[in-house]
N, CA, C and O atoms as a CHARMM CRD file, in Angstrom:
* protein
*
  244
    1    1 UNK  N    144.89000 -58.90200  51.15100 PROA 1      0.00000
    2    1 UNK  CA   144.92100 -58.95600  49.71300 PROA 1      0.00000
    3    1 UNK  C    143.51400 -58.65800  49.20000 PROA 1      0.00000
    4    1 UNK  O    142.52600 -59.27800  49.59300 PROA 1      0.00000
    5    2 UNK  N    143.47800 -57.68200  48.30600 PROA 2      0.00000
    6    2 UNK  CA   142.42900 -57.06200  47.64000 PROA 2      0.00000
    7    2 UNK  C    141.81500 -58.36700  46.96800 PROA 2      0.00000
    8    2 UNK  O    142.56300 -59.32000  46.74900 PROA 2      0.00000
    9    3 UNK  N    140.09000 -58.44400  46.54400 PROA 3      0.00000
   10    3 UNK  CA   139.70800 -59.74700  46.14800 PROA 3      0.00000
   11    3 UNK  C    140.00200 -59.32000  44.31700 PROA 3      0.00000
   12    3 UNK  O    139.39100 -60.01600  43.50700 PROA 3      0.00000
   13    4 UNK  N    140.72400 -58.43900  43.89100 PROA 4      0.00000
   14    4 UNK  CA   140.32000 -58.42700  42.36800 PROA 4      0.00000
   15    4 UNK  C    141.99300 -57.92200  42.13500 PROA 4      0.00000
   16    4 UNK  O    142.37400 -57.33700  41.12100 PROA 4      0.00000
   17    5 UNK  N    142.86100 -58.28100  43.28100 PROA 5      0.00000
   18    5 UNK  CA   144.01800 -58.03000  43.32000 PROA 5      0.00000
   19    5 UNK  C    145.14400 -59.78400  42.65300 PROA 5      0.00000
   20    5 UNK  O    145.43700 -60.83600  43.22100 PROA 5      0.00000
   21    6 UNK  N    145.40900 -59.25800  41.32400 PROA 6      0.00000
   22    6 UNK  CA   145.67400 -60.38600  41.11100 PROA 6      0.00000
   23    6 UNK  C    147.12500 -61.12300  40.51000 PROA 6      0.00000
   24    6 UNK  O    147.78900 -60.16200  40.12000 PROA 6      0.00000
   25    7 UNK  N    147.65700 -61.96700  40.34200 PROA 7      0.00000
   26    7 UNK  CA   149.19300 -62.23200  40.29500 PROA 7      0.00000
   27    7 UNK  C    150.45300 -61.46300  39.97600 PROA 7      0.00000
   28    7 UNK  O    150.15600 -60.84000  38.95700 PROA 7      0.00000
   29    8 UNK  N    151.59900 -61.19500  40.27100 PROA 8      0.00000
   30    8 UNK  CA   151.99100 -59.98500  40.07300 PROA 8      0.00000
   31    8 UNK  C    152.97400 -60.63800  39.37500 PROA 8      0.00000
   32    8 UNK  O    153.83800 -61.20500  40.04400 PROA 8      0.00000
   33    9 UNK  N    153.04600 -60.69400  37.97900 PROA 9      0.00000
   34    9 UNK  CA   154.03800 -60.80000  37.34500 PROA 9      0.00000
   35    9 UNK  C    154.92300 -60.25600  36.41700 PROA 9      0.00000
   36    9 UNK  O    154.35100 -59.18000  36.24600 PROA 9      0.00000
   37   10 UNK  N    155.81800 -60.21900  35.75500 PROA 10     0.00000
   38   10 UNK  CA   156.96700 -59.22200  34.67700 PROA 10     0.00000
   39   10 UNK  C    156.27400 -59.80700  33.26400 PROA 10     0.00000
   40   10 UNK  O    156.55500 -60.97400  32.99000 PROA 10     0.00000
   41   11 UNK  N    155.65800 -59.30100  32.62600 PROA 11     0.00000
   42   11 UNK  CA   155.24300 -59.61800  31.33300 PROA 11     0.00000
   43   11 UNK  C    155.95600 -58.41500  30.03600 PROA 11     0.00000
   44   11 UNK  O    155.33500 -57.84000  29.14200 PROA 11     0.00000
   45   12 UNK  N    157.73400 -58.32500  30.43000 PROA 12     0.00000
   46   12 UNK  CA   158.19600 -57.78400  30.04000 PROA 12     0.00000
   47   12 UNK  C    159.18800 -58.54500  28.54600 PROA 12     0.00000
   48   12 UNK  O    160.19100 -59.25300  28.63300 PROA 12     0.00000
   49   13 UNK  N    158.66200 -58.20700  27.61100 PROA 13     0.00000
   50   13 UNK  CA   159.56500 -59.30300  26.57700 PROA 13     0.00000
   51   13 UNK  C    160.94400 -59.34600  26.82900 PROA 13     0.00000
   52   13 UNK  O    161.30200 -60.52400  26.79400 PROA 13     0.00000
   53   14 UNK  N    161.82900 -58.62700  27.05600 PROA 14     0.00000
   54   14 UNK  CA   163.31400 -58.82400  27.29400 PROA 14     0.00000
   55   14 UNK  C    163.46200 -59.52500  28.24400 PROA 14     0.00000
   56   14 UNK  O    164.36300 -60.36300  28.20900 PROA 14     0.00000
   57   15 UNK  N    162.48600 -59.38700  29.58500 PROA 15     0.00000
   58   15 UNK  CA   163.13600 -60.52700  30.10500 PROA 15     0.00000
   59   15 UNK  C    162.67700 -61.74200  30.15200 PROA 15     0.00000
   60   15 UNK  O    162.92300 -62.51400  31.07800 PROA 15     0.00000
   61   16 UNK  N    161.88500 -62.04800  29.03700 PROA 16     0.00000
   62   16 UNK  CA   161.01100 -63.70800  29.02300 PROA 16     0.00000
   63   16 UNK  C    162.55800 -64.15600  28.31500 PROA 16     0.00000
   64   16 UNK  O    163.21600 -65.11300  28.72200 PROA 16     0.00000
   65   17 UNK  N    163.03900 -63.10700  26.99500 PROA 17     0.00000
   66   17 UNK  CA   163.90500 -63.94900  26.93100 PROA 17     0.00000
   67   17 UNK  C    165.55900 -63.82100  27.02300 PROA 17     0.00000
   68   17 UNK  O    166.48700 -63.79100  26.21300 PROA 17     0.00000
   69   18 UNK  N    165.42500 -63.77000  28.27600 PROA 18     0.00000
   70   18 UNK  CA   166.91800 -62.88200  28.72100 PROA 18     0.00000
   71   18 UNK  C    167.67500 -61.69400  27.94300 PROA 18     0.00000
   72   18 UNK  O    168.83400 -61.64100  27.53000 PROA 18     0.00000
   73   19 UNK  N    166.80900 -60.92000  27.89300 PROA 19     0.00000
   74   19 UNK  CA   167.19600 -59.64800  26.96600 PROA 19     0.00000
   75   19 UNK  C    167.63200 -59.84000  25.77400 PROA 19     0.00000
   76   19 UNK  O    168.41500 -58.97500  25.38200 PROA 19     0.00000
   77   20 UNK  N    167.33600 -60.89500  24.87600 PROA 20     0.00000
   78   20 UNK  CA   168.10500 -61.15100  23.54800 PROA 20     0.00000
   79   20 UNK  C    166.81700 -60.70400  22.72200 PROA 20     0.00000
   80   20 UNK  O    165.61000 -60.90200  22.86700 PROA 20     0.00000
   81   21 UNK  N    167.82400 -59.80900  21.51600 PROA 21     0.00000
   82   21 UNK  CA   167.03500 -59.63600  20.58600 PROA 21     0.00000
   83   21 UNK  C    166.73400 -60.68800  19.69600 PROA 21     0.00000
   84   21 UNK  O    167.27800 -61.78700  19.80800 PROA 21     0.00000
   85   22 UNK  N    165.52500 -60.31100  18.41400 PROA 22     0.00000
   86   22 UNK  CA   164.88100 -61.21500  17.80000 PROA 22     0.00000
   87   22 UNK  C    166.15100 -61.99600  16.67400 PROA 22     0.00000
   88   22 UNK  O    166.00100 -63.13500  16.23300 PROA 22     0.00000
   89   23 UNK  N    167.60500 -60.94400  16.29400 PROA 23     0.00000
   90   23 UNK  CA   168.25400 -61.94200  15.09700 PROA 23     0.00000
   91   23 UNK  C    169.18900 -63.02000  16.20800 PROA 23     0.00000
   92   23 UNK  O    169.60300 -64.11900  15.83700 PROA 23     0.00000
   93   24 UNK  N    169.43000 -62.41600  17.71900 PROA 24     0.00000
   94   24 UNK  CA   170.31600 -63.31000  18.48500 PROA 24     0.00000
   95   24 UNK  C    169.71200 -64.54700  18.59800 PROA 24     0.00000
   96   24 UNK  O    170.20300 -65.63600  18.30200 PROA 24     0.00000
   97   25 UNK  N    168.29000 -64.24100  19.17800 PROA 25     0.00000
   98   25 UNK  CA   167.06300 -65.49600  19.46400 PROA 25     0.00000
   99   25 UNK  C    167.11800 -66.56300  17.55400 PROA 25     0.00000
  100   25 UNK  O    167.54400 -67.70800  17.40200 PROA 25     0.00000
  101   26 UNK  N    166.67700 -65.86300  16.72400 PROA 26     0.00000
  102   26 UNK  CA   166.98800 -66.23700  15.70200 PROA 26     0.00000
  103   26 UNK  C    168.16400 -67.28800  15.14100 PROA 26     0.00000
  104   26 UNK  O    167.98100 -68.32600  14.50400 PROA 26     0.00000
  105   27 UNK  N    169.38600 -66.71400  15.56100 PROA 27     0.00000
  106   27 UNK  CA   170.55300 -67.57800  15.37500 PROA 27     0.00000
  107   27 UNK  C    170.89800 -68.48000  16.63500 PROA 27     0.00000
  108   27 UNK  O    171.92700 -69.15300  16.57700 PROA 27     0.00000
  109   28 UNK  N    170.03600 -68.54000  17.86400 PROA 28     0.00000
  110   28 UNK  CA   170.33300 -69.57700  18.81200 PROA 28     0.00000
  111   28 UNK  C    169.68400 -70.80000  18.19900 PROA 28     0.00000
  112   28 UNK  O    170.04200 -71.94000  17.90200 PROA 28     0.00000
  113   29 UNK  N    168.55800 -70.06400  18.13600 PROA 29     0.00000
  114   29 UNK  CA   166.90300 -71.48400  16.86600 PROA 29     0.00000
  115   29 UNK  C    167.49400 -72.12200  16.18200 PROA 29     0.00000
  116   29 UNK  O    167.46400 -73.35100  16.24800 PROA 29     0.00000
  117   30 UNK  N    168.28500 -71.37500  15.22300 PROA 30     0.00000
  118   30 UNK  CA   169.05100 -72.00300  13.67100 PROA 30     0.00000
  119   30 UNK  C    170.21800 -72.94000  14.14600 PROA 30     0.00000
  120   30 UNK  O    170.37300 -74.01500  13.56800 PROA 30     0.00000
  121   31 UNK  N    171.08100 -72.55500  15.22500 PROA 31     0.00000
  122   31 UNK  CA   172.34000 -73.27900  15.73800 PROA 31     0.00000
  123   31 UNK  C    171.57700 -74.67700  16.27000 PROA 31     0.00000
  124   31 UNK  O    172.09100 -75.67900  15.77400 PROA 31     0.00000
  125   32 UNK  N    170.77700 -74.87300  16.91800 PROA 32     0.00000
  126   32 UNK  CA   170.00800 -76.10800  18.11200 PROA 32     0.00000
  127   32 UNK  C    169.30300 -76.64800  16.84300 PROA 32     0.00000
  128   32 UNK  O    169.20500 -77.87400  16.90200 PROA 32     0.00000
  129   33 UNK  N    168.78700 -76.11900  15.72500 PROA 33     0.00000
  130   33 UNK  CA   167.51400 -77.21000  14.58100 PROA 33     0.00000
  131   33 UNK  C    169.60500 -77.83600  14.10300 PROA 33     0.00000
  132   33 UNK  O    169.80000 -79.01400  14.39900 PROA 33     0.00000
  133   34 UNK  N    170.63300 -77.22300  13.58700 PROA 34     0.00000
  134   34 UNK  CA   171.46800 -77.61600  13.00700 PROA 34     0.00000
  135   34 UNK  C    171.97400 -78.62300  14.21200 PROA 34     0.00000
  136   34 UNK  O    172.33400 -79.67600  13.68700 PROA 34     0.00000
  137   35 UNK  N    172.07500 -78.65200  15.16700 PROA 35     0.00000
  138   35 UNK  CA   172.52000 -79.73000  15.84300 PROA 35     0.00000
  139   35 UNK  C    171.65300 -80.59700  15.96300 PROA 35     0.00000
  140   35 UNK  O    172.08700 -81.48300  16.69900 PROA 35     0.00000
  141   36 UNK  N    170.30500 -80.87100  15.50300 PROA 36     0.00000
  142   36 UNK  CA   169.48000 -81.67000  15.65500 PROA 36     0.00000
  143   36 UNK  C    169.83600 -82.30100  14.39600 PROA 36     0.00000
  144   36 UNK  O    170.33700 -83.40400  14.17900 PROA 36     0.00000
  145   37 UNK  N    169.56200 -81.59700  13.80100 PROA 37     0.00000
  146   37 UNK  CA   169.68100 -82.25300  12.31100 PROA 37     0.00000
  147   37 UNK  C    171.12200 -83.61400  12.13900 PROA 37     0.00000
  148   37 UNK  O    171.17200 -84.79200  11.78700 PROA 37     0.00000
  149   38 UNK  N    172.17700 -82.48900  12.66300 PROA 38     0.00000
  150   38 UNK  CA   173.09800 -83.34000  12.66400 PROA 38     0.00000
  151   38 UNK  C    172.95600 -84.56000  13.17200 PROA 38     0.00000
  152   38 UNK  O    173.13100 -85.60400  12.54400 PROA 38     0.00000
  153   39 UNK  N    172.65800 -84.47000  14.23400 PROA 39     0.00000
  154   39 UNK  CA   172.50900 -85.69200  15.01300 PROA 39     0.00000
  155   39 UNK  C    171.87500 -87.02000  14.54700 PROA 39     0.00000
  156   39 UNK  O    172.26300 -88.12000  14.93800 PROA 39     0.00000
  157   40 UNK  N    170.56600 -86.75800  13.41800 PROA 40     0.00000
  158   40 UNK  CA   170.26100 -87.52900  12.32500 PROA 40     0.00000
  159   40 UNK  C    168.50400 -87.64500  12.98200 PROA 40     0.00000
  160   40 UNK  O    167.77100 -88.63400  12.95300 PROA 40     0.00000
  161   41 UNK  N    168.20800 -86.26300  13.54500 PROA 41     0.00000
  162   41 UNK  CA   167.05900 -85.69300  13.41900 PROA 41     0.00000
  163   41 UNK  C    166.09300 -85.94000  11.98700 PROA 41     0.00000
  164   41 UNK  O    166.46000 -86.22400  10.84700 PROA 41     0.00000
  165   42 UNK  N    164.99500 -85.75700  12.42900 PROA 42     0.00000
  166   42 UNK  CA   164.54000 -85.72800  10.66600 PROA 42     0.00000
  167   42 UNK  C    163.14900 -84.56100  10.81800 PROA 42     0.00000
  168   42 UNK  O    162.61300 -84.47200  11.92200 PROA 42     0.00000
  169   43 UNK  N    162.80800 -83.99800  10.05000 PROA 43     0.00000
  170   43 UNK  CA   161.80900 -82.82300  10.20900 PROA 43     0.00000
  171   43 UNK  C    161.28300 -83.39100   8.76100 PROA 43     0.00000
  172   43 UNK  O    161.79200 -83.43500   7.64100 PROA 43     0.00000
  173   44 UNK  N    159.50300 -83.97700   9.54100 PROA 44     0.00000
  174   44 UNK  CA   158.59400 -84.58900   8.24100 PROA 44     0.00000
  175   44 UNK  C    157.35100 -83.49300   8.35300 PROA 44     0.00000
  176   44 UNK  O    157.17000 -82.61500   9.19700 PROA 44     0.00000
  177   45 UNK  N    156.77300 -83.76600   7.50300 PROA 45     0.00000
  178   45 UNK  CA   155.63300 -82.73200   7.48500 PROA 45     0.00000
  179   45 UNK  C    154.56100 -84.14900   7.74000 PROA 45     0.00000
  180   45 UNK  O    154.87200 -85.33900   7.68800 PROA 45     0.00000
  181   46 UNK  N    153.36700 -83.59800   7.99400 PROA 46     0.00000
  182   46 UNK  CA   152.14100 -83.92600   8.70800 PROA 46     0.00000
  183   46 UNK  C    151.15100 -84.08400   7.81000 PROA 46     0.00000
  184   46 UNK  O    151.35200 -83.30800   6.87600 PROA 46     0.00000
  185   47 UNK  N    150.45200 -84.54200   7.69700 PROA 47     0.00000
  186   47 UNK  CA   149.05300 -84.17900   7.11900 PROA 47     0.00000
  187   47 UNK  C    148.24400 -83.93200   7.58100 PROA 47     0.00000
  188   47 UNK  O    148.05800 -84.88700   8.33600 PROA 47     0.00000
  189   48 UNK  N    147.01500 -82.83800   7.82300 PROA 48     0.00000
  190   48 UNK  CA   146.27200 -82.17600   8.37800 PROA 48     0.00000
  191   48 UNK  C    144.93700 -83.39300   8.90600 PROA 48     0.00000
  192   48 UNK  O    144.24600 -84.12300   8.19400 PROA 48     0.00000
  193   49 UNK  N    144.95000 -83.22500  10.45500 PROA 49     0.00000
  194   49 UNK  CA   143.79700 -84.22300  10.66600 PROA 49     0.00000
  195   49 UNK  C    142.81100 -84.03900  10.84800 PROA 49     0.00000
  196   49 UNK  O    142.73800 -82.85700  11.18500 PROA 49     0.00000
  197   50 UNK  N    141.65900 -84.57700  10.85200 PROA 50     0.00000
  198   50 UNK  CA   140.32500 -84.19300  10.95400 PROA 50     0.00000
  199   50 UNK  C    140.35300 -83.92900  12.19900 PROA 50     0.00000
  200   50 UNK  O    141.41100 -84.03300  12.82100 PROA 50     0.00000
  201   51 UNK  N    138.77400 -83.39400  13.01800 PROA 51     0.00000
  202   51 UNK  CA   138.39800 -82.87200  14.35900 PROA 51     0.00000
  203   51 UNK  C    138.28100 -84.13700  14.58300 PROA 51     0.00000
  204   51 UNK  O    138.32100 -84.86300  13.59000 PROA 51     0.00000
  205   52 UNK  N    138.11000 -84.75000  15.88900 PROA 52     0.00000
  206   52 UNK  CA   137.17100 -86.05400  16.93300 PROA 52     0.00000
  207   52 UNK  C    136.05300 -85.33200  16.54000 PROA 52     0.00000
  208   52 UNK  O    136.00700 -84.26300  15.93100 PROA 52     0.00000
  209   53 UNK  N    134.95000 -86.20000  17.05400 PROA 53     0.00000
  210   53 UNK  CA   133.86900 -86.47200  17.06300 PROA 53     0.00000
  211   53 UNK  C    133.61300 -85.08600  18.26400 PROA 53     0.00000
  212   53 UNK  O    133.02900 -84.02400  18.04900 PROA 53     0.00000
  213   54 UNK  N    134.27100 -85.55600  19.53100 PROA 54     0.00000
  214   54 UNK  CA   134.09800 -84.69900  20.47100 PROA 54     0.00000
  215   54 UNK  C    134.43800 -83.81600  20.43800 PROA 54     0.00000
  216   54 UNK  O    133.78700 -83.10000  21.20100 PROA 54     0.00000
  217   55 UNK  N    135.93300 -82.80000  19.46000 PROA 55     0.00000
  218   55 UNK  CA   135.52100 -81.69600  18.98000 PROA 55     0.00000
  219   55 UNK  C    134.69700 -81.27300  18.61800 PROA 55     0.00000
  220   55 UNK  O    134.24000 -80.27100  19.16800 PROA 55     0.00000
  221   56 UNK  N    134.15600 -81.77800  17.61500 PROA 56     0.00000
  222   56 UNK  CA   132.80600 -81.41100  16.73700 PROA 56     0.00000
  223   56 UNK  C    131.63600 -81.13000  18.10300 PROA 56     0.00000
  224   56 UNK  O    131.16900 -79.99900  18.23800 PROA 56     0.00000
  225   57 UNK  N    131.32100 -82.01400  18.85700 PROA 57     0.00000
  226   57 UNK  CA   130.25800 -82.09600  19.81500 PROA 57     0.00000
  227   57 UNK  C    130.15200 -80.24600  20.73500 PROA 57     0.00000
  228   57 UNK  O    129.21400 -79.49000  20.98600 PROA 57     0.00000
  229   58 UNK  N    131.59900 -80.19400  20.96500 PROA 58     0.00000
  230   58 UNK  CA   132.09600 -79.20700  22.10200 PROA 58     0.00000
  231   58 UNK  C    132.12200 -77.93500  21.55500 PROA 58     0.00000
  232   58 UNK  O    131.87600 -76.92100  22.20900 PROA 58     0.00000
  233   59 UNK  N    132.56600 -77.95600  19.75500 PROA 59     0.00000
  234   59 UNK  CA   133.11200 -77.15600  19.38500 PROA 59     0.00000
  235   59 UNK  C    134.25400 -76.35300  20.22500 PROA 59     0.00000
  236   59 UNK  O    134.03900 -75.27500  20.77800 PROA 59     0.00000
  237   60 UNK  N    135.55600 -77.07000  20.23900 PROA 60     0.00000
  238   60 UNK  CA   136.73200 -77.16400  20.69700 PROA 60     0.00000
  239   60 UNK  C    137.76200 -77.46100  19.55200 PROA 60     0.00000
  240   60 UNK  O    138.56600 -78.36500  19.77800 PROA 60     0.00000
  241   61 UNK  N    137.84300 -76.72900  18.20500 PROA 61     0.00000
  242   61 UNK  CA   138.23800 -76.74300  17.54400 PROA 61     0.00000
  243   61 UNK  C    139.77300 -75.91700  17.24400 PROA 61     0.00000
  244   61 UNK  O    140.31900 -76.00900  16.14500 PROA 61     0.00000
């Protein structure tokens, strides 16, 4: 094995996601959030948090 010879993988989009296009992928998303929901899921929003300290230090932002 070559030293600059390196992982050999498929970085082919159809098959990351089993050949489905973007409205199929689309309506699988929408079907699974609606069964969540159902289920008595809840989707809250966040409020944006500050960095740590040790972000700031690392700048790892």
């Amino acid at each position: 094995m070559g030293k600059f010879q390196g992982i050999n993988r498929n970085y082919s989009s159809t098959d990351e996601y089993g050949g489905k296009s973007p409205e199929e992928r689309a309506k699988e998303l929408k079907k699974k959030m609606d069964e969540f929901l159902a289920k008595g899921g809840k989707v809250e929003k966040c409020k944006p948090m500050k960095p740590t300290k040790e972000q700031l230090k690392s700048w790892k932002i």
